[in-house]
N, C-alpha and C positions, 0 to 999 in steps of 0.2 A: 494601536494594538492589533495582533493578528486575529485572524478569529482561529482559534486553534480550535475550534469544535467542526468547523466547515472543513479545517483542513485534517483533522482525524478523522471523518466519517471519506474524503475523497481519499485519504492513506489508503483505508478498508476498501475501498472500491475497487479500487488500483491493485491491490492484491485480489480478490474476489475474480479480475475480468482478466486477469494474468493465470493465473488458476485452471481458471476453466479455457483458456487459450493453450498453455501450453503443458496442463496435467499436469505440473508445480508450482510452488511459485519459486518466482527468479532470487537465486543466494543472493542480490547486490541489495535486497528489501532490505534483509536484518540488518548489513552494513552499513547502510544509510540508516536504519533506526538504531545502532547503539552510537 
């Protein structure tokens, strides 16, 4: 089994350190989350 909690909380990170890197986050996030 995955651990989908480790990998939710590094999702959030991932968007969080892309944010504040590039003053958005990058359109390919949401495409890859729907």
């Amino acid at each position: 089994m995955w651990p989908w909690g480790h990998l939710a909380v590094a999702y959030l990170l991932y968007i969080v350190i892309t944010h504040r890197r590039f003053g958005r986050p990058p359109r390919a996030v949401p495409a890859i989350a729907l």
